[in-house]
C-alpha positions, 0 to 999 in steps of 0.5 A: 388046849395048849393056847389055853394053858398059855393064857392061864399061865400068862394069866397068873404071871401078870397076877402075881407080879401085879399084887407082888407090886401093888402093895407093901407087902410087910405093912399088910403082913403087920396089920393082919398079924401074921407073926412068926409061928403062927398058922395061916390057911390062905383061901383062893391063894392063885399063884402066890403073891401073898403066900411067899409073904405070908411064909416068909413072915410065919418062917420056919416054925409056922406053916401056911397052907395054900388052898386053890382049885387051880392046878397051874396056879399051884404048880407056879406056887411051888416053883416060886416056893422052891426058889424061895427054900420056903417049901417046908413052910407051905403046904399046897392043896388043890381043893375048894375053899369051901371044903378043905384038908385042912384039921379042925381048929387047926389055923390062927389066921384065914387070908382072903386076898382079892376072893371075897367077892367071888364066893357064892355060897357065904353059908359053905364058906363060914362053916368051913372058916369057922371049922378050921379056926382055933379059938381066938382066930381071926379072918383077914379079907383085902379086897377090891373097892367097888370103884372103876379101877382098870385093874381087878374084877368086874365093877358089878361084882365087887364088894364095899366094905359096907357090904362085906360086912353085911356079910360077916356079920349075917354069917356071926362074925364081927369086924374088928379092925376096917382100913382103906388100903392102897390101890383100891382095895379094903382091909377086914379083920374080922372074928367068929362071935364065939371066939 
């Protein structure tokens, strides 16, 4: 059990430092509008390679709330918060995305980085999006292109822009803004059709 722990934790220590590297974090922050003041509900966050981004940009007038089933994730977010003095920021809730704590019409902006291909219940997911969403919100998803990278999920798994958009739309929701990112990865801004 404890050389299980062991690996998870090494597991998302590579993680983070991986993401934390891969991109340039303020350009993302810019595209998908995470501005000051603001609230963000980062789904499937891990151990928080964008959620000290993300809190960093909202600052101490916005709030984000970091949502993952994984405890040691977590527990490495908020020793990574602490650090930062960005605990006041982020609230952690250790629950599914699909089903969370999180106030109804309550966020502006929804991030999803590198999870997208891993839901498996769209129509779960969309409801709970669109349950938490205020008006007007929009849904930020970078993820992998479906290419032979060494890095990242399984090939077999991964999603093309073409066919997360598939997806959105089926679930009524709009790709507003589509960009190729650096590393592999894609960017979609994407809105409820009633907002």
């Amino acid at each position: 059990m404890a050389e299980d722990n062991e690996f998870h934790v090494h597991h998302y220590r590579e993680m983070y430092e991986r993401s934390r590297n891969m991109f340039d974090m303020n350009d993302i922050m810019k595209k998908a509008g995470i501005i000051q003041g603001i609230k963000v509900a980062e789904l499937g966050c891990g151990p928080g390679a964008f959620t000290i981004p993300i809190a960093e940009s909202v600052s101490k007038n916005g709030m984000v709330f970091a949502v993952d089933r994984n405890s040691e994730a977590l527990e490495m977010l908020r020793e990574r918060l602490k650090e930062k003095n960005l605990e006041g920021v982020v609230k952690t809730l250790q629950e599914p995305m699909e089903s969370t704590s999180i106030q109804d019409h309550s966020v502006d902006v929804i991030f999803l980085a590198n999870v997208f291909h891993d839901i498996t219940n769209h129509q779960l997911f969309f409801r709970e999006a669109r349950r938490i969403l205020k008006k007007g919100g929009k849904l930020v998803d970078l993820d992998w292109k479906k290419t032979g990278s060494g890095f990242g999920p399984p090939f077999s798994i991964r999603l093309n822009p073409d066919e997360a958009r598939a997806i959105f739309e089926k679930h009524g929701l709009t790709v507003i803004h589509e960009e190729d990112m650096q590393n592999d990865h894609y960017l979609l801004i994407v809105k409820p059709d009633n907002s």
